[in-house]
C-alpha positions as CSV (number, residue, x, y, z in Angstrom):
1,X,-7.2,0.8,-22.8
2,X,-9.9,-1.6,-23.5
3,X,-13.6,-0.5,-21.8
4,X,-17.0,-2.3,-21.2
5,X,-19.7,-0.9,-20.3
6,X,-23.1,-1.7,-19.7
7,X,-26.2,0.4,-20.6
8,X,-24.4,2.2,-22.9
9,X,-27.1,3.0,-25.4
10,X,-28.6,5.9,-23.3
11,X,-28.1,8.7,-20.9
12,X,-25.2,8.2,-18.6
13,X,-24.3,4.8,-20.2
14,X,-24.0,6.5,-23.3
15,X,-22.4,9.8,-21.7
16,X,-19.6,7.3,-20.4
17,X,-18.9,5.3,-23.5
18,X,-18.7,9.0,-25.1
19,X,-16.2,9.8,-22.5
20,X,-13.5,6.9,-23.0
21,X,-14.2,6.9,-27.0
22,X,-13.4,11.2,-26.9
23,X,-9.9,10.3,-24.6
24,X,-8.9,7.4,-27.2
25,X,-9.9,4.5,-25.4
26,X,-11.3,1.1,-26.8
27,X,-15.1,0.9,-25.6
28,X,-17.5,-2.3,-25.6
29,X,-20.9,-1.5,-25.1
30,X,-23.6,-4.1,-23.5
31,X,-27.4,-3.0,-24.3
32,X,-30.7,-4.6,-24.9
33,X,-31.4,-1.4,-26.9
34,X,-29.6,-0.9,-30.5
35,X,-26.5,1.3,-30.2
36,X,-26.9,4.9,-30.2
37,X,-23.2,5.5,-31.2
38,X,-21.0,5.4,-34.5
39,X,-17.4,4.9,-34.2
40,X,-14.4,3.2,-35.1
41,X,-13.2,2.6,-31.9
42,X,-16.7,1.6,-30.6
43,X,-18.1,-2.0,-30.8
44,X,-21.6,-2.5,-29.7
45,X,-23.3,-6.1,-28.3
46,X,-26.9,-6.1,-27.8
47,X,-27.4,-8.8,-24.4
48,X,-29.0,-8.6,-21.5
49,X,-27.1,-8.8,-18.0
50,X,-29.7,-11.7,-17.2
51,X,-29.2,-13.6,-20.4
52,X,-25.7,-15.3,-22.1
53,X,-23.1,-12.5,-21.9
54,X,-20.4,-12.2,-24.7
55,X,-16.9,-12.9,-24.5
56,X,-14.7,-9.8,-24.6
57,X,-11.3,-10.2,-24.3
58,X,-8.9,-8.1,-22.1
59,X,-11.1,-5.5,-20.5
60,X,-9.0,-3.0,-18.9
61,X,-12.1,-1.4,-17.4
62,X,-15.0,-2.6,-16.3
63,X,-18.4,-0.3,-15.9
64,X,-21.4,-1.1,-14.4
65,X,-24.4,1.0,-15.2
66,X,-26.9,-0.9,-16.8
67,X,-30.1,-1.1,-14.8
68,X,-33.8,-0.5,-14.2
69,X,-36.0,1.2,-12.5
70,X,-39.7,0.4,-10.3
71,X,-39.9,-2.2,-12.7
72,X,-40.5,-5.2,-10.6
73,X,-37.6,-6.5,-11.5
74,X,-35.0,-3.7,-10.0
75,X,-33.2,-6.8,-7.9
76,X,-32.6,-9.1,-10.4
77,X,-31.5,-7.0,-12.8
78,X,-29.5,-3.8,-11.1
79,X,-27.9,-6.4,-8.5
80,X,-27.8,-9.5,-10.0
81,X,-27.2,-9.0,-13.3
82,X,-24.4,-6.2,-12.2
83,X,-22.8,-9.3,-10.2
84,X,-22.8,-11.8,-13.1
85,X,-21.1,-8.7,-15.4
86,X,-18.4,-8.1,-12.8
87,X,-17.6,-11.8,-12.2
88,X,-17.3,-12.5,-15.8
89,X,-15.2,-9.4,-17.0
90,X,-13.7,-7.7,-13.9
91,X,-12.4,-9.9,-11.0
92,X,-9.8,-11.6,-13.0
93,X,-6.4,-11.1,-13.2
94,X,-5.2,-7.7,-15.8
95,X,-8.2,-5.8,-14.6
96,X,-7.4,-2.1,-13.9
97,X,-10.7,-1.0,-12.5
98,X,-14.3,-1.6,-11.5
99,X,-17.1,1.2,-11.4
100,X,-20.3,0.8,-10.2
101,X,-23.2,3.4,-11.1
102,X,-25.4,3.3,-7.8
103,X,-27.5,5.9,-6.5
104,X,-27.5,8.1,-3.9
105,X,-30.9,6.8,-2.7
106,X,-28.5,4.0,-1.8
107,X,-27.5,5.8,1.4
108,X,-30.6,7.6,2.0
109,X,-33.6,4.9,0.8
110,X,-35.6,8.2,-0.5
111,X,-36.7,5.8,-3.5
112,X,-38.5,3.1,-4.9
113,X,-38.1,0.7,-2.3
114,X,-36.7,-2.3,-4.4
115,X,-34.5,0.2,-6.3
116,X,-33.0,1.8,-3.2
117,X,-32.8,-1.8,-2.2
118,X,-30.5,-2.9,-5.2
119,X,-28.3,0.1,-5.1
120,X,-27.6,-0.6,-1.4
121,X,-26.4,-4.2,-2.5
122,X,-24.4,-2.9,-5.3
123,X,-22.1,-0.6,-3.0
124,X,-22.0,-3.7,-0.3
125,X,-21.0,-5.5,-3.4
126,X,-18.4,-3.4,-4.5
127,X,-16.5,-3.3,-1.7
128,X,-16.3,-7.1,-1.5
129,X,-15.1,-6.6,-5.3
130,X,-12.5,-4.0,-4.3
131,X,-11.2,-6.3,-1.5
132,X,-10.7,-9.4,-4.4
133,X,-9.2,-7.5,-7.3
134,X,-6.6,-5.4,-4.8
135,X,-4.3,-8.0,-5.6
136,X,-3.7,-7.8,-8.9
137,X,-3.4,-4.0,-8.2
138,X,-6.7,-2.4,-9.4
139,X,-9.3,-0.3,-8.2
140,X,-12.6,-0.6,-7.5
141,X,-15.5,2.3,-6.4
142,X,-19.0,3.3,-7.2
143,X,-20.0,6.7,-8.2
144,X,-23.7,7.3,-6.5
145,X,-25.6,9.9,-8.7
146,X,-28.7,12.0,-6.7
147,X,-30.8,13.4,-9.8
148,X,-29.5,13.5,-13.2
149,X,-31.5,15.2,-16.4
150,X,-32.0,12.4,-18.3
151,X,-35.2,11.8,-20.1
152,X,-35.7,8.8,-17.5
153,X,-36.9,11.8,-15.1
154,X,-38.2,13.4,-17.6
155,X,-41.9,13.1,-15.8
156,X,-40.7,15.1,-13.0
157,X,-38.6,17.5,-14.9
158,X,-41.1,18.7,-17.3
159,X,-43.5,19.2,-14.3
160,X,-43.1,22.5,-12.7
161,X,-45.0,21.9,-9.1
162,X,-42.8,18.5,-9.1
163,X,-39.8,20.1,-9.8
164,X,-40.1,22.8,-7.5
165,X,-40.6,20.4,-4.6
166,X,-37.7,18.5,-6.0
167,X,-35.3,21.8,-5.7
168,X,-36.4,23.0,-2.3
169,X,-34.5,19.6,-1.4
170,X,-31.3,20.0,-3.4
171,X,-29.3,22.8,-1.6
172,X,-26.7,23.7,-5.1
173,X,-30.8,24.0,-6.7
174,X,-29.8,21.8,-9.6
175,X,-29.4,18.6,-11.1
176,X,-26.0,17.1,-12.6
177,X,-25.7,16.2,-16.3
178,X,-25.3,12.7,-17.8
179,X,-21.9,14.3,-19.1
180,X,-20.8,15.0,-15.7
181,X,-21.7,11.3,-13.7
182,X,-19.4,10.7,-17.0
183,X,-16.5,12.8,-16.1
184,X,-16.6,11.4,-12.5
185,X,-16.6,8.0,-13.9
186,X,-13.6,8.6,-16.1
187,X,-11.6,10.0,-13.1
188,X,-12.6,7.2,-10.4
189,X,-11.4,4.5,-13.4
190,X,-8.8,6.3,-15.8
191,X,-6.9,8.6,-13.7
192,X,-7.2,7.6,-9.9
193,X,-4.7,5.0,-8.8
194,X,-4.8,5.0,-4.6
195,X,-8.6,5.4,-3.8
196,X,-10.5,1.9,-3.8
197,X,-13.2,0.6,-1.6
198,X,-15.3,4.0,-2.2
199,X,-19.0,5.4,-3.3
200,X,-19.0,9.0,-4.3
201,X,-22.2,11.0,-3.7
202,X,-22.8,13.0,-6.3
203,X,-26.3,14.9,-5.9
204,X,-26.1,18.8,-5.0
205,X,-26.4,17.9,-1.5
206,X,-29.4,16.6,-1.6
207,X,-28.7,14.1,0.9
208,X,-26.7,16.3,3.5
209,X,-29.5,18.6,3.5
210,X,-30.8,19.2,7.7
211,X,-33.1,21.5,8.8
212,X,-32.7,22.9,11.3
213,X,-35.7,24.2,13.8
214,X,-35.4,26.3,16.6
């Protein structure tokens, strides 16, 4: 099948175009960075969500990942650009499936506020996408990522008090890989067929953690 993805030049972007590429697929990546991957099957567009998007023909699967973050600009580009992707390439007729990347701090609002604000329209948004495209058959979810060990954290990874603090809220005392949001990804968009309408949490519990006082 034919991908695009957005943000595909690093960490779970890149993780994801890695994914398809590995199980044969076709992959378009979107970036305003230079592209971090070589091969045959991969063709790489540097644009910006914001700006004039290419024309790819007969995307089979559509992923959303490209954003930013506490950079004043978390709105217009996370949620506004992600909208102007997905009306362009995925609510059309031949489209299989639509992911969104969002965030767990969608649900909870333990973020930046305009970040947690954007990924809170992108799963509202997704579920006005997956109502559209269910007539032409397809799918469409968002996978919502707690923390992930990419070098974007890398400020509070490297920092042992921060980190600590950071694992005394994550019950499974862990973070998930770029490799794995990947793997999630895949299966929400290349295997799954009945499940649409949908964010998946995916953050060690993070967010289901209660304590309780007595």
């Amino acid at each position: 099948m034919r991908i695009a993805i957005t943000g595909s030049s690093k960490g779970i972007g890149e993780a994801i175009a890695r994914k398809f590429l590995e199980n044969g697929h076709i992959v378009t990546g979107i970036d305003v960075l230079p592209a971090a991957i070589s091969h045959p099957n991969y063709t790489h567009i540097v644009a910006d969500v914001l700006g004039e998007l290419p024309e790819i023909d007969g995307v089979d699967i559509l992923v959303n990942n490209a954003g930013v973050q506490n950079s004043g600009r978390d709105i217009e580009v996370n949620l506004q650009g992600t909208i102007r992707v997905t009306e362009k390439y995925g609510v059309r007729r031949g489209i299989k499936s639509i992911v969104f990347v969002a965030s767990a701090s969608a649900s909870t609002g333990s973020e930046f506020p305009e970040y947690a604000a954007s990924k809170g329209g992108i799963i509202s948004y997704m579920k006005n996408v997956a109502l559209r495209v269910a007539q032409w058959g397809a799918t469409c979810n968002s996978i919502s990522p707690g923390g992930v060990t990419t070098a974007l954290n890398d400020r509070v990874m490297k920092d042992p008090a921060l980190w600590q603090q950071i694992m005394e809220e994550t019950p499974l005392k862990k973070w998930a890989s770029a490799q794995e949001i990947a793997e999630w990804v895949y299966f929400v968009s290349a295997v799954n067929k009945s499940m649409t309408a949908q964010d998946i949490i995916v953050d060690n519990g993070e967010s289901a953690k209660a304590k309780f006082v007595w």
